[in-house]
VMD Tcl script that draws the C-alpha trace (Angstrom):
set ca {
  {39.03 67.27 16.29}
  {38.72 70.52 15.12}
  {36.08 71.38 12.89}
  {32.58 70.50 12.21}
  {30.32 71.22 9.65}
  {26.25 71.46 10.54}
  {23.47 71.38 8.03}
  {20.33 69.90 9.38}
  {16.67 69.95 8.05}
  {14.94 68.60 11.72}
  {16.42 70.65 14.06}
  {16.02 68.60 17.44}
  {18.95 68.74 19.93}
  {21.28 70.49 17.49}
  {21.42 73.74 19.10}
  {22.43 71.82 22.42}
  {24.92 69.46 20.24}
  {26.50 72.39 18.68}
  {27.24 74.17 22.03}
  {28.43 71.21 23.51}
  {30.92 71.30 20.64}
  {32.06 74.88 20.59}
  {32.79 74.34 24.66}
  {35.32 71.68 23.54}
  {37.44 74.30 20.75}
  {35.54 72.63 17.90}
  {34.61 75.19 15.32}
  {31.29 75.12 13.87}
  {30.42 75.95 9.90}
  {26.64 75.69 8.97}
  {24.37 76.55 5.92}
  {21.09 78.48 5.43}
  {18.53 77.82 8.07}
  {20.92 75.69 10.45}
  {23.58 78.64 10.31}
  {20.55 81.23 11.52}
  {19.21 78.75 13.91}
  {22.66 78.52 15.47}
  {22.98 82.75 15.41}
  {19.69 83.18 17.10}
  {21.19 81.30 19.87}
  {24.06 83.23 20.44}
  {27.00 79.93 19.20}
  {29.66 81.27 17.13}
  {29.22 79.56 13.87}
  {30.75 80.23 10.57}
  {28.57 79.95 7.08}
  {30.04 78.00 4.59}
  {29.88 80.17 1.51}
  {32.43 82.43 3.86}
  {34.60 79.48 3.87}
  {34.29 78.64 0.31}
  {34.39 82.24 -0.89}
  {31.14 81.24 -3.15}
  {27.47 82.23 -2.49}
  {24.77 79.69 -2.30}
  {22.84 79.93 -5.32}
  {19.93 78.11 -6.92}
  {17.41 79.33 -4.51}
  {19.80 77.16 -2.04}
  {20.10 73.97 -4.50}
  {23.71 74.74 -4.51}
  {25.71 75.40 -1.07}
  {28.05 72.58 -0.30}
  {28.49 71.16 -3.31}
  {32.53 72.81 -3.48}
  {36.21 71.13 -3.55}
  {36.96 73.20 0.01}
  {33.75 71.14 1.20}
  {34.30 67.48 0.00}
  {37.72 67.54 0.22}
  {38.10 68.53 3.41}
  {35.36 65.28 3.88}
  {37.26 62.77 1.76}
  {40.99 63.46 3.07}
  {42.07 60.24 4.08}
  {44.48 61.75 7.10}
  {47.63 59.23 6.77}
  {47.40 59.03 3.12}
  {50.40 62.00 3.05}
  {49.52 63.09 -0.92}
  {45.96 63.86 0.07}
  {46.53 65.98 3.22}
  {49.45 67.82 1.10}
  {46.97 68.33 -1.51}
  {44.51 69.94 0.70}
  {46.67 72.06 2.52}
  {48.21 73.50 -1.36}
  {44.49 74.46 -2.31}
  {43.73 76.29 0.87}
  {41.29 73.23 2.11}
  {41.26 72.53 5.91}
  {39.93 68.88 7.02}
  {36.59 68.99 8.29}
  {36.30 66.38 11.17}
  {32.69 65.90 12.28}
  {29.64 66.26 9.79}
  {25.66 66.83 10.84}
  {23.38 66.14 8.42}
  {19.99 64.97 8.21}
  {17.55 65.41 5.20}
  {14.77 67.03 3.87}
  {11.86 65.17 4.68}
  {11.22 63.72 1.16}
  {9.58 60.30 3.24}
  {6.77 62.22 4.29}
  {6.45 64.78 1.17}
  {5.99 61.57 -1.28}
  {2.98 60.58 1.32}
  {1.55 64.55 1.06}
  {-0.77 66.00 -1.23}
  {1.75 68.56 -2.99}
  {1.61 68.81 -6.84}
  {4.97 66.80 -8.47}
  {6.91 70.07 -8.91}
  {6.61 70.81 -5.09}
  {7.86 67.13 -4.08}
  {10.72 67.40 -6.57}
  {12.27 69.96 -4.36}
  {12.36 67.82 -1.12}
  {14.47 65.40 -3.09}
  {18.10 66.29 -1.42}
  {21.36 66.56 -2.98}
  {23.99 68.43 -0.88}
  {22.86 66.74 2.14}
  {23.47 62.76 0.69}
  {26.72 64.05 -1.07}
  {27.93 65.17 1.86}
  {26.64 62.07 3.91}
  {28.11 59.39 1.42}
  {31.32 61.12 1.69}
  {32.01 61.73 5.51}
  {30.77 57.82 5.83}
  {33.24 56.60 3.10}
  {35.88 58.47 5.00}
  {34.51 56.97 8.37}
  {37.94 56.57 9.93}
  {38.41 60.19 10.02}
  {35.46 61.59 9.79}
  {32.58 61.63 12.31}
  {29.37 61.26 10.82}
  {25.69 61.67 12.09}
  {23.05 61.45 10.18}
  {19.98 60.77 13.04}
  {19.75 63.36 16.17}
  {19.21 60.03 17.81}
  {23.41 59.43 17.98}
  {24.01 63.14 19.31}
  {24.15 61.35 22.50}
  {26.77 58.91 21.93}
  {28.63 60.60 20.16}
  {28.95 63.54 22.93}
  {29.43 60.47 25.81}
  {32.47 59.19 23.95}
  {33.87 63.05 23.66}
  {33.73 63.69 27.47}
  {35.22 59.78 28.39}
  {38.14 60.18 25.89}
  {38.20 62.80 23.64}
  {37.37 60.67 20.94}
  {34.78 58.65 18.17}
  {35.99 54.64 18.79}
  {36.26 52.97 15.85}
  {33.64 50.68 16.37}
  {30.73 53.68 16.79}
  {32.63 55.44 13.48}
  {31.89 52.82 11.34}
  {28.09 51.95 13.09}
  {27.24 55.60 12.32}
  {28.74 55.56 8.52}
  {26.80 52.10 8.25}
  {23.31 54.04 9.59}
  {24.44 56.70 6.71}
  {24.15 54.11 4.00}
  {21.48 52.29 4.98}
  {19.15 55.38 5.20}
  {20.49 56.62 1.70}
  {19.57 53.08 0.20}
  {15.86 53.87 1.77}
  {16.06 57.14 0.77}
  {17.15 56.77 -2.80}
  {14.24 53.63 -3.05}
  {11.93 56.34 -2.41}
  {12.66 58.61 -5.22}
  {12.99 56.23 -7.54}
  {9.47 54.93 -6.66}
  {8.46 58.32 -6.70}
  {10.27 59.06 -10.50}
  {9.89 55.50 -12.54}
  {6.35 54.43 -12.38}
  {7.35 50.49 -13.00}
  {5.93 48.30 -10.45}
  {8.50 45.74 -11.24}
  {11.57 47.89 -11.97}
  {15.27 46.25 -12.80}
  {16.42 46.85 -9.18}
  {14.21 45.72 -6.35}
  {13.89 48.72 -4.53}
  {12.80 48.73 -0.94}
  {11.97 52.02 1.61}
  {11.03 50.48 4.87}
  {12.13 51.73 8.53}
  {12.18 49.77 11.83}
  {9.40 50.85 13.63}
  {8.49 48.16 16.33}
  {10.38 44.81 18.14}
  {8.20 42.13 18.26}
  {8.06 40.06 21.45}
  {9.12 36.97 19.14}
  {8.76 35.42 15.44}
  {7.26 32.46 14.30}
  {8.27 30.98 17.47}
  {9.52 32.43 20.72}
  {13.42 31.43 20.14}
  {12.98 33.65 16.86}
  {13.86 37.21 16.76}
  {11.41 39.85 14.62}
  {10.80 43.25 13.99}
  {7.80 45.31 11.66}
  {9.25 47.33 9.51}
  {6.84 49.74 7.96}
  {6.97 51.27 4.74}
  {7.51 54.95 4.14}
  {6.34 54.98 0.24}
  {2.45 55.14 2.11}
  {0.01 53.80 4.52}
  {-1.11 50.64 4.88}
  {-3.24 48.51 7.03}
  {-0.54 47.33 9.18}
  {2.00 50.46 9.73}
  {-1.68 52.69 10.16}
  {-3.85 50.90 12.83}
  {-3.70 52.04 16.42}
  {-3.59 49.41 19.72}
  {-6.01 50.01 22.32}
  {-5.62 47.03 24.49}
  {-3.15 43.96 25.17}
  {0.05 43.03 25.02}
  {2.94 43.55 22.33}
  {2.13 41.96 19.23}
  {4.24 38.76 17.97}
  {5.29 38.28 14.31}
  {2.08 35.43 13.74}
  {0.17 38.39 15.00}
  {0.74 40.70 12.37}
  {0.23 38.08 9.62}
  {-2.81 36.87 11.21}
  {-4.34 40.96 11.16}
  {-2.83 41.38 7.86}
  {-5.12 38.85 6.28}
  {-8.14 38.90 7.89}
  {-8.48 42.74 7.75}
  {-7.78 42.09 4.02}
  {-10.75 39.63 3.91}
  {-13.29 41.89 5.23}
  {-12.07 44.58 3.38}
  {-13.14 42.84 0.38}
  {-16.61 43.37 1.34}
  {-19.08 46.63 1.21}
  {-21.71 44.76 3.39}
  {-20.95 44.05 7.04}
  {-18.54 41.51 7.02}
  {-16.55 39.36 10.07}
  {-13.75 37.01 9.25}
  {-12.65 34.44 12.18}
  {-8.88 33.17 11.03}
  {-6.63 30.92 12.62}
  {-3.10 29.97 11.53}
  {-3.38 32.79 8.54}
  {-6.45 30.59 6.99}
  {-9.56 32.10 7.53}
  {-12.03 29.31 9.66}
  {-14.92 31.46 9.24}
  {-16.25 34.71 7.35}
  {-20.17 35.63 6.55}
  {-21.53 38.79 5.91}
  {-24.68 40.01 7.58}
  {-27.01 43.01 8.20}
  {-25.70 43.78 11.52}
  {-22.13 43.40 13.03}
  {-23.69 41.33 15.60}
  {-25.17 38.75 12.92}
  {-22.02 38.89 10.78}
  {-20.05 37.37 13.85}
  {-22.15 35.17 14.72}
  {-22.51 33.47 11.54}
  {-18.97 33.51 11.12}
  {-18.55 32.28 14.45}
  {-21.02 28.90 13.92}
  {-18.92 27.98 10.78}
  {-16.10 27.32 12.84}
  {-16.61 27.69 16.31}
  {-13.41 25.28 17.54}
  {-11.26 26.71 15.43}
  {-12.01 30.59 16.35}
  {-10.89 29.49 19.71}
  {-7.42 31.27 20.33}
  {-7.39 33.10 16.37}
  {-8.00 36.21 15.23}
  {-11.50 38.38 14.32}
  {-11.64 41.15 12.18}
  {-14.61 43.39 11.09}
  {-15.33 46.17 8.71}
  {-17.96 48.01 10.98}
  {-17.47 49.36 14.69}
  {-17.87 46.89 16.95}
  {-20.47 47.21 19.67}
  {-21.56 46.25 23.08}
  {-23.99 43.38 22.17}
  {-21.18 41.80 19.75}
  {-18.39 42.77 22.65}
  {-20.61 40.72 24.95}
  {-20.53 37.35 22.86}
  {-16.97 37.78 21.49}
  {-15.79 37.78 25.78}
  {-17.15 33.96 25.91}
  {-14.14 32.78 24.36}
  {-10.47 33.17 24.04}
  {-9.29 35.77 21.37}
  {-5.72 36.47 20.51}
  {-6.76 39.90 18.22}
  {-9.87 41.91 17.54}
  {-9.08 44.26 14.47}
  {-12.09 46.78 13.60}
  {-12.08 50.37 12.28}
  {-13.21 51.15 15.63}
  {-14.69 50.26 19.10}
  {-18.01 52.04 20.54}
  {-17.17 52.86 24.32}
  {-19.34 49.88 26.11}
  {-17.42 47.72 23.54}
  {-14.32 48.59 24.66}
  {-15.09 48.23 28.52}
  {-16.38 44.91 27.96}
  {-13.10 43.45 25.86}
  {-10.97 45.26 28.04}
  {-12.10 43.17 30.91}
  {-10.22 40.27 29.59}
  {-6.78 40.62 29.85}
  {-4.95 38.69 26.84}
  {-6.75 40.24 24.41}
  {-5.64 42.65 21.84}
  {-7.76 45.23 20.52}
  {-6.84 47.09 17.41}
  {-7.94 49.72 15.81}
  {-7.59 49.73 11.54}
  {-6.64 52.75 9.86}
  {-6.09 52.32 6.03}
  {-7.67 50.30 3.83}
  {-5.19 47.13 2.60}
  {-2.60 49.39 -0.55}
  {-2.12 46.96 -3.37}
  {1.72 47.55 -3.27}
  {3.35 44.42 -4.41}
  {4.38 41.34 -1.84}
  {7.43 39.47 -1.78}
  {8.57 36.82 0.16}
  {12.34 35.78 0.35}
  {13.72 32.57 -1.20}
  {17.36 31.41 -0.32}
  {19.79 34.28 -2.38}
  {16.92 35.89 -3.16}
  {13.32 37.55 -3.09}
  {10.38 37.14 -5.09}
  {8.23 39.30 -5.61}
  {4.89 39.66 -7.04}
  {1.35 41.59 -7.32}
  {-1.37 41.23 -5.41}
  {-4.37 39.01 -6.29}
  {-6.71 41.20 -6.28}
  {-8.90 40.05 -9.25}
  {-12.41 38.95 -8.97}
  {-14.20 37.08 -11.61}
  {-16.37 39.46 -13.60}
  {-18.13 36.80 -15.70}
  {-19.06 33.54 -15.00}
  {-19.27 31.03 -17.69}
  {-22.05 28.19 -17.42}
  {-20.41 25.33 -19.15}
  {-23.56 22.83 -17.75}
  {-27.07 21.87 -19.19}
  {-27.80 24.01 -15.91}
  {-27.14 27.66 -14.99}
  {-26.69 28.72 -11.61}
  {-29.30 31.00 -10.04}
  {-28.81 34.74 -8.19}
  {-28.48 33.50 -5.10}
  {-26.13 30.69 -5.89}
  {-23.79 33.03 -8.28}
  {-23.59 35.27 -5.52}
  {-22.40 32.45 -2.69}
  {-20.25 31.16 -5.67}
  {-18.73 35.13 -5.79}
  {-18.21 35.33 -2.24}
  {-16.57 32.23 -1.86}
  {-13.77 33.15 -4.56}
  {-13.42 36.22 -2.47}
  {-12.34 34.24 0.59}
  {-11.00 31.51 -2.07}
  {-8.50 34.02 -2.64}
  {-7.13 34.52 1.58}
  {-6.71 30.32 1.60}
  {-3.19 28.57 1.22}
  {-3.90 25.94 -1.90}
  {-4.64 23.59 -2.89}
  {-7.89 25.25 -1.43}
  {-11.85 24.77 -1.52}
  {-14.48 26.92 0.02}
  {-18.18 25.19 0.53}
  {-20.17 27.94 1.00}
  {-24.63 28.90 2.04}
  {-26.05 32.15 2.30}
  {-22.55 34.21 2.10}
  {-21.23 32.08 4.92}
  {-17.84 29.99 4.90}
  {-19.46 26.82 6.00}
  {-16.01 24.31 5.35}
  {-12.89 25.52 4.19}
  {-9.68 22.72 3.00}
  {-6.56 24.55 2.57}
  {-2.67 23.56 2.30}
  {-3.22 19.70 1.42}
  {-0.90 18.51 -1.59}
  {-3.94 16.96 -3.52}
  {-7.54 18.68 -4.47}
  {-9.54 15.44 -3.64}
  {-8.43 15.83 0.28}
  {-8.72 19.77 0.47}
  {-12.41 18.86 -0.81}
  {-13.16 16.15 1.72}
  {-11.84 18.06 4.44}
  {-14.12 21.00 3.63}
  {-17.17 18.71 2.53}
  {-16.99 17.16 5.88}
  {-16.78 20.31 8.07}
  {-19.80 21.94 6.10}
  {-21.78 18.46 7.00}
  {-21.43 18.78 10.26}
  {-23.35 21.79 9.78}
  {-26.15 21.41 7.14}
  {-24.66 21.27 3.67}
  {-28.45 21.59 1.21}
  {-28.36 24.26 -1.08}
  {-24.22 25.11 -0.10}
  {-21.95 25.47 -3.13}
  {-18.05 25.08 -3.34}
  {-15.87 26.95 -4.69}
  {-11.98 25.76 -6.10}
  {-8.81 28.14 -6.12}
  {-7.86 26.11 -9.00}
  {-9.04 23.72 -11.78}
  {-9.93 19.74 -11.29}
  {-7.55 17.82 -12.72}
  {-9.83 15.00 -12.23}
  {-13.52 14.27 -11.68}
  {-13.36 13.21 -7.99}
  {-14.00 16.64 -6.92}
  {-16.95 16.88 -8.43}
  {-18.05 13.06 -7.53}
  {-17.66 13.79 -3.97}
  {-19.24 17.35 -3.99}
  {-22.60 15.70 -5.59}
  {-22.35 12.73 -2.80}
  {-22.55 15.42 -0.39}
  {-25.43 17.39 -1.99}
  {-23.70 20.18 -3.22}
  {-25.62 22.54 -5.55}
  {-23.20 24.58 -7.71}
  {-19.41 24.48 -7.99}
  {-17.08 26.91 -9.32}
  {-13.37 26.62 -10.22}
  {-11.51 28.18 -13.06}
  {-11.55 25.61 -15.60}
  {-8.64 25.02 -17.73}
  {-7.77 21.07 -17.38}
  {-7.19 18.54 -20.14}
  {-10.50 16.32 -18.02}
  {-12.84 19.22 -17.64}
  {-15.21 17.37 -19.47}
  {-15.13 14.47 -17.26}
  {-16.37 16.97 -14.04}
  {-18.34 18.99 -16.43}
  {-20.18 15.72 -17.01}
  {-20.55 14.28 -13.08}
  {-22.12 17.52 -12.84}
  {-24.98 17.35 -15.81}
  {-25.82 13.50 -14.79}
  {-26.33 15.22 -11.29}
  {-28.21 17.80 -12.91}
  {-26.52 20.47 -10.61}
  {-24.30 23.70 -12.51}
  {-20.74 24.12 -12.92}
  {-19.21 27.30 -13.95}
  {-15.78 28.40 -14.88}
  {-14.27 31.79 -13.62}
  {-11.00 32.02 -15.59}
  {-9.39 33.05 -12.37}
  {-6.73 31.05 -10.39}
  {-5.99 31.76 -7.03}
  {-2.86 29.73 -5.66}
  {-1.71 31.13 -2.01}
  {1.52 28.93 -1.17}
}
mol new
graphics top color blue
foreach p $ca { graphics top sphere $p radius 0.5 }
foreach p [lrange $ca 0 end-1] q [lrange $ca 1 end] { graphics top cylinder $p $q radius 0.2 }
display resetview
């Protein structure tokens, strides 16, 4: 090896890399603020325009972009018409390239007008990249300070790049241009659902396991913005597991649905219990006495700070995660008393990027539901009153967080029965109606993710004493619930909203 060319926006370890290189006979070329970094520390290093004979220009735009550059990149060494091609125009083979890029991941995130962002998208850097890694056999590539190291190990034990590292490090190249590239394009078309799914996500955390312990997992975390899951901060407990992370995803997303004080118990990504209350303490537990054998072992999530008093009644029984925005001090002792428990603080509030979920050859991908009804049609001889419109309102919310089929029964904003994930609407129903029994059912109302395709819903929700129903209407029998309903003398209203969670 004989040359290497060094043009770097994050300068970590390349002062030390580039010495180490210049020790061996390498010689160094750089560019603009790598080639000055390199001078101020006394390495001999060459600037490319010298070597090109042509200026940078463009207020920098263009500096590598040249023949002597990319061909002394793309020279495929035993290919004999290439290397006596290079050596007729002057163009010596360039053996090792540095690069890594502007930081257009964090710029997209920043508050910088469009103009400003459009400059951090890189050109010379990713031309270069793409060609040194398509020429991996002979070229050396390194796009993350990260591989300085083994790169430099494999110099002093042999004097060479293996082939096996060369092609790892071309392979790193690509797969941080197709993250790269997502990003502009997100950034430039303004189609939520564009031709070509585009995806900018880096790994940023192993999991101890996935769905179950022989399963290996990993969060990757978007760099296109913040969300609540690549944003929150751990205070407490051990590593989080892949159930974990859906299990904070979704209840941090139900409580976020709420401006009052809200607490959602959920267990097995199905929320067991939610209310909302005037104090944290009352939110959790009302949320708590929905479900209290179900919390056991699940997940709580609040949108207030938790405190002492609430800290204190949460420590009676075993928790797997306690997401909040934050923790008051006397809080935090008290949880952190119990070993196995997580505590996490939230950062941003849930994005409403799109979610996808992969299929077998494919992904699908989708928007968020993240419509509430706005009107409320009364298609019974009775209306519904305040009170009961708003249970009705708050049970879509949570309606909306429960795998379907799915029915809420709901009293005084609290999730009093919840049936989720059967394959008929009659048994989600009974399997809610009967939890919410247990517990005092008069003046409750249920709520439906989707329509009744027959009247038993309704028949069994007016056995039980149920005083308003909601669901979004739309089957060929409407008129036979709509009618159990008037002969009870109890409202049913349509929202024109389905919401299916599979």
């Amino acid at each position: 090896m004989k040359r290497a060319l060094l043009s770097v926006y994050n300068k970590k370890g390349i002062a030390e890399f580039a010495d180490f290189l210049e020790r061996r006979g390498i010689e160094l070329l750089s560019t603009g603020g790598t080639f000055r970094h390199l001078k101020e520390r006394g390495i001999p290093v060459t600037e490319v325009s010298e070597m090109t004979g042509f200026p940078e220009i463009l207020d920098g735009r263009v500096k590598t972009l040249h023949p002597k550059v990319h061909g002394g990149l793309l020279a495929r060494r035993d290919n004999r018409e290439d290397m006596d091609t290079i050596e007729r125009e002057g163009i010596i083979p360039i053996d090792i390239l540095v690069v890594n890029l502007y930081p257009f991941f964090e710029k997209y995130k920043s508050d910088l007008s469009f103009e400003e962002k459009l400059e951090f998208i890189d050109i010379g850097g990713p031309t270069m990249l793409r060609a040194a890694a398509k020429n991996f056999k002979d070229v050396v590539v390194i796009s993350d300070p990260d591989d300085y190291r083994g790169v430099r190990e494999r110099l002093e034990a042999s004097d060479n790049v293996d082939f096996a590292y060369r092609k790892h490090l071309a392979g790193k190249v690509f797969n941080l241009m197709s993250s790269y590239d997502a990003a502009v394009s997100a950034f430039l078309l303004e189609d939520g659902l564009p031709l070509f799914l585009r995806g900018s996500f880096e790994k940023t955390k192993d999991l101890r396991y996935g769905e179950n312990p022989h399963q290996k997992s990993a969060f990757y975390s978007s760099l296109l913005g913040e969300g609540g899951m690549n944003s929150f901060v751990q205070l407490h407990g051990k590593d989080l597991s892949y159930n974990n992370y859906r299990d904070m995803d979704s209840a941090w997303k139900v409580v976020c649905e709420f401006e009052e004080t809200a607490c959602c118990g959920l267990k097995h990504n199905t929320p067991c219990g939610a209310a909302v209350a005037e104090t944290v303490f009352e939110a959790y537990t009302r949320a708590y006495e929905g479900d209290p054998v179900s919390i056991f072992g699940g997940i709580v999530a609040f949108n207030r700070t938790v405190d002492a008093k609430t800290a204190e009644k949460m420590s009676g029984i075993f928790l797997e995660v306690v997401i909040a925005p934050d923790f008051n001090e006397d809080a935090l002792e008290i949880l952190k008393s119990r070993k196995n428990i997580r505590l996490i603080k939230a950062g941003a509030q849930p994005s409403d990027y799109t979610e996808m979920v992969t299929v077998d050859g494919g992904i699908l991908v989708q928007e968020r539901d993240v419509l509430t009804a706005d009107k409320l049609e009364v298609v019974t001889a009775v209306s519904v009153t305040e009170k009961q419109r708003e249970d009705l309102l708050f049970g879509e919310k949570i309606c909306r967080y429960v795998k379907s089929n799915a029915i809420i029964v709901v009293k005084d904003k609290q999730v009093l029965g919840v049936g989720s994930g059967q394959v008929n609407r009659i048994w989600a129903a009974e399997q809610a109606l009967q939890r919410a029994a247990e517990k005092g059912i008069k003046e409750a109302v249920l709520v439906s993710d989707a329509f009744m395709p027959f009247k038993d819903v309704a028949e069994e929700a007016v056995k039980y004493g149920i005083a308003a129903i909601l669901q979004p209407g739309g089957s060929l029998r409407d008129k036979d619930s709509i009618e159990v309903c008037n002969n009870a003398g109890i409202p049913m209203v349509f929202s024109g909203l389905r919401h299916f969670k599979h």
